[in-house]
N, C-alpha and C positions, 0 to 999 in steps of 0.2 A: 397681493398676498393670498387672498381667496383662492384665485385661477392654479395657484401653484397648489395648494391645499386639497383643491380637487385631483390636480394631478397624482398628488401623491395617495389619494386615498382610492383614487382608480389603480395604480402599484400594486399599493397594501392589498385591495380586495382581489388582483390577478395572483397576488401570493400564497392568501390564504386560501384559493381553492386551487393550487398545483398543492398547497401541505394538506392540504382534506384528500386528496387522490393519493398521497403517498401517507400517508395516515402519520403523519406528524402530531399526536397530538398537543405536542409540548408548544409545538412552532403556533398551531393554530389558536390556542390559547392567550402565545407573547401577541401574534396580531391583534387578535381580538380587543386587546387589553389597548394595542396603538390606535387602532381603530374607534373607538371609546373617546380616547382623549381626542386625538386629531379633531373627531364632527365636533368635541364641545368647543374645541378651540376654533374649529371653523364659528360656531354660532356667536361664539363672543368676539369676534370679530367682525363678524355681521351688525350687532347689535349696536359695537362701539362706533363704524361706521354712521350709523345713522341717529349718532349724538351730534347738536350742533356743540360749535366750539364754544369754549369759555374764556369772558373777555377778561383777563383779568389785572390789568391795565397797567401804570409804568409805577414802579413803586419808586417811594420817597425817603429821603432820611428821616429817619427820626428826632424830634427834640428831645434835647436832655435837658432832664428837669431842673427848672430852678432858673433857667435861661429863657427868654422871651422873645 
Protein backbone atom coordinates (compact mmCIF):
# COMPACT_ATOMS: atom_id res chain seq x y z
CA UNK A 1 0.00 0.00 0.00
CA UNK A 2 2.91 2.36 0.63
CA UNK A 3 4.54 1.83 -2.92
CA UNK A 4 1.09 2.59 -4.45
CA UNK A 5 0.84 5.90 -2.19
CA UNK A 6 4.14 7.00 -3.51
CA UNK A 7 2.83 6.41 -6.74
CA UNK A 8 0.09 8.46 -6.57
CA UNK A 9 1.59 11.27 -4.83
CA UNK A 10 4.49 11.41 -7.50
CA UNK A 11 0.88 11.97 -10.09
CA UNK A 12 -0.53 14.38 -7.69
CA UNK A 13 2.86 16.54 -7.58
CA UNK A 14 3.25 15.97 -11.86
CA UNK A 15 -0.37 17.71 -11.74
CA UNK A 16 0.12 20.34 -9.62
CA UNK A 17 2.85 21.80 -11.33
CA UNK A 18 1.32 21.50 -15.18
CA UNK A 19 -2.07 23.64 -12.91
CA UNK A 20 0.95 26.11 -11.49
CA UNK A 21 2.07 26.62 -15.45
CA UNK A 22 -1.51 27.07 -16.53
CA UNK A 23 -2.34 29.10 -13.43
CA UNK A 24 -5.23 27.02 -12.08
CA UNK A 25 -5.39 28.28 -9.11
CA UNK A 26 -8.48 26.51 -7.89
CA UNK A 27 -6.90 23.06 -9.34
CA UNK A 28 -3.69 23.75 -7.34
CA UNK A 29 -5.35 24.37 -4.18
CA UNK A 30 -7.88 20.94 -4.57
CA UNK A 31 -4.22 19.19 -5.04
CA UNK A 32 -2.71 20.72 -2.47
CA UNK A 33 -5.38 19.86 0.02
CA UNK A 34 -4.94 15.83 -1.54
CA UNK A 35 -1.70 16.14 -1.07
CA UNK A 36 -1.92 16.91 2.75
CA UNK A 37 -3.94 14.10 3.36
CA UNK A 38 -2.29 11.32 1.11
CA UNK A 39 1.48 11.96 3.15
CA UNK A 40 -0.60 11.89 6.45
CA UNK A 41 -2.15 8.72 5.39
CA UNK A 42 1.01 7.56 4.02
CA UNK A 43 2.64 8.24 7.59
CA UNK A 44 -0.02 6.45 9.49
CA UNK A 45 0.45 3.75 7.63
CA UNK A 46 3.91 3.71 8.21
CA UNK A 47 3.59 3.92 11.85
CA UNK A 48 0.67 1.16 11.92
CA UNK A 49 3.18 -1.07 10.16
CA UNK A 50 5.56 -1.08 12.58
CA UNK A 51 3.06 -2.06 15.61
CA UNK A 52 3.56 -5.47 16.61
CA UNK A 53 0.42 -7.50 16.45
CA UNK A 54 -2.10 -8.14 19.22
CA UNK A 55 -2.59 -11.52 20.58
CA UNK A 56 -5.85 -11.53 21.66
CA UNK A 57 -6.58 -15.05 22.03
CA UNK A 58 -9.84 -17.59 21.42
CA UNK A 59 -12.60 -16.34 23.31
CA UNK A 60 -15.04 -18.34 25.43
CA UNK A 61 -18.64 -18.53 26.43
CA UNK A 62 -19.64 -16.98 29.11
CA UNK A 63 -21.34 -18.44 32.32
CA UNK A 64 -24.63 -17.58 33.19
CA UNK A 65 -25.06 -16.71 36.45
CA UNK A 66 -26.54 -18.85 39.07
CA UNK A 67 -25.05 -21.96 37.25
CA UNK A 68 -21.67 -23.69 38.15
Amino acid sequence: MISRLDDLEADLITRRARAQAESWAGEIEGLDLTLQLLRAKRDDTKRRTQRPPVELGIPTPRRKKGKQ
